[in-house]
C-alpha positions as CSV (number, residue, x, y, z in Angstrom):
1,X,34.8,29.7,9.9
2,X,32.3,27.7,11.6
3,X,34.8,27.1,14.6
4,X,35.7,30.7,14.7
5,X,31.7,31.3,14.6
6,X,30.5,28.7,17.5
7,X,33.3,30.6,19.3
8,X,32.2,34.0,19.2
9,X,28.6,32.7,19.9
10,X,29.6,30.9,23.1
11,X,31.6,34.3,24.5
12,X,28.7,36.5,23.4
13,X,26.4,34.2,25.2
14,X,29.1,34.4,28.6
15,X,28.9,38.2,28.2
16,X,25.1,38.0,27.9
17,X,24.9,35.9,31.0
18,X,27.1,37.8,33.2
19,X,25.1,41.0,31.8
20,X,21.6,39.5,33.1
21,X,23.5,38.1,36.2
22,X,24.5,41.8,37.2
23,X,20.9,42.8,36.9
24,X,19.5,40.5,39.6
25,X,21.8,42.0,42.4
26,X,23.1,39.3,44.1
27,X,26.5,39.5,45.5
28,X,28.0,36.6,43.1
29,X,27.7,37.2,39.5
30,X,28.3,33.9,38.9
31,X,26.0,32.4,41.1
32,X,23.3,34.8,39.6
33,X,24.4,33.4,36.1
34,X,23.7,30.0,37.1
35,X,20.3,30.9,38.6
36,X,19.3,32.8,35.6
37,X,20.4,30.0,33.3
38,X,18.0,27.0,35.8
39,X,15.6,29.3,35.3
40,X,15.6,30.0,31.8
41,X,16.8,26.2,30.9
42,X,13.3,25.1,29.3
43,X,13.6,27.6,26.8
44,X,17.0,27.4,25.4
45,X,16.5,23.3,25.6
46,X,13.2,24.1,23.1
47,X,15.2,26.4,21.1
48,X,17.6,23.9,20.8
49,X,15.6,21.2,19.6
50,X,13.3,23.3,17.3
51,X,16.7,24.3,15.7
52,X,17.8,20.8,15.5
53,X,15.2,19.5,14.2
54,X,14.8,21.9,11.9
55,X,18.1,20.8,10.2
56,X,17.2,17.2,10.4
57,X,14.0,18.3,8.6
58,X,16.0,20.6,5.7
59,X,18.4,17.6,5.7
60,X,15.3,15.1,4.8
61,X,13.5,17.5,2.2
62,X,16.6,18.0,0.4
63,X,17.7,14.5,0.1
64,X,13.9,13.9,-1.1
65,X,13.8,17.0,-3.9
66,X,17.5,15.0,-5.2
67,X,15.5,11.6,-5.2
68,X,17.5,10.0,-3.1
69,X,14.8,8.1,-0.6
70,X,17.5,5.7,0.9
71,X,19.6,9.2,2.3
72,X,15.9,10.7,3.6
73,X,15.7,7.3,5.5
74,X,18.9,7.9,7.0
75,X,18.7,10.9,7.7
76,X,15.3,10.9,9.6
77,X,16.0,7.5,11.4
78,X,19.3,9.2,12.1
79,X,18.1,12.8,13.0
80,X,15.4,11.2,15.7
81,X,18.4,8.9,17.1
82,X,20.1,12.0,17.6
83,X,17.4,14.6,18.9
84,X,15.9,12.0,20.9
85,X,19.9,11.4,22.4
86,X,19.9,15.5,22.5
87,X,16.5,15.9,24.2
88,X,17.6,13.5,27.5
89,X,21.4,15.1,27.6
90,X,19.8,18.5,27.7
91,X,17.1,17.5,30.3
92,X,19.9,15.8,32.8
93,X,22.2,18.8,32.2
94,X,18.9,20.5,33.2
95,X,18.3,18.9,36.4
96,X,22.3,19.3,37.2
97,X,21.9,23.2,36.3
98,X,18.7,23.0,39.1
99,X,21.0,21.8,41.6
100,X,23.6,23.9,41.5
101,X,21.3,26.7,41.3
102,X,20.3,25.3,45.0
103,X,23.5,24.8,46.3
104,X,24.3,27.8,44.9
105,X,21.8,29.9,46.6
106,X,22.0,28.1,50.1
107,X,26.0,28.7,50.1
108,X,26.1,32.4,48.9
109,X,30.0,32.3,48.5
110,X,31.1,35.9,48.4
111,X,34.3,37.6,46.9
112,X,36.6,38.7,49.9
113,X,37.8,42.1,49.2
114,X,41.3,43.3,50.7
115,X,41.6,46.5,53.0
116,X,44.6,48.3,53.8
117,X,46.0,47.8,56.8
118,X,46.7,50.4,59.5
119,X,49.9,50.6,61.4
């Protein structure tokens, strides 16, 4: 279930993204995705970690209610290795996302669309 889950997330969120990419009225849908998804990067990295951290958090409260103070040491030592690992792969994939929002609005590739031809 949980595969099946994070797989229906990730389309919704492609059909979402080519949705808001439509709205902006560029002539590449995709290139508008990408420029929506720079812009909006700061937010879904925060939601990210909040939601991350959250678990780690639920993780170390629980293991604490159940007594068992050598799996909440773990789990927070672990849980900041992690968001901390999280935080910087989110924040590169951020400034890669800036860049080809750039690149992408410099080139401006657009779809080539076929006409009959006349004899």
């Amino acid at each position: 279930m949980g595969k099946f889950g994070l797989l229906v997330s990730g389309v919704l969120l492609g059909l979402a993204s080519f949705a808001f990419a439509q709205q902006a009225g560029s002539v590449n849908p995709l290139c508008s995705m990408v420029q929506a998804l720079a812009s909006n990067w700061g937010i879904i990295m925060a939601l990210v970690m909040v939601i991350l951290g959250g678990m780690v958090i639920a993780a170390g409260v629980m293991n604490l209610v159940q007594g068992k103070f050598a799996f909440v040491l773990a789990v927070v030592i672990g849980g900041t290795v992690l968001l901390i690992a999280a935080y910087r792969l989110m924040d590169a994939a951020g400034n890669q996302l800036n860049t080809l929002a750039k690149n992408c609005q410099g080139a401006q590739i657009e779809f080539v669309k076929p006409v009959a031809k006349v004899d």
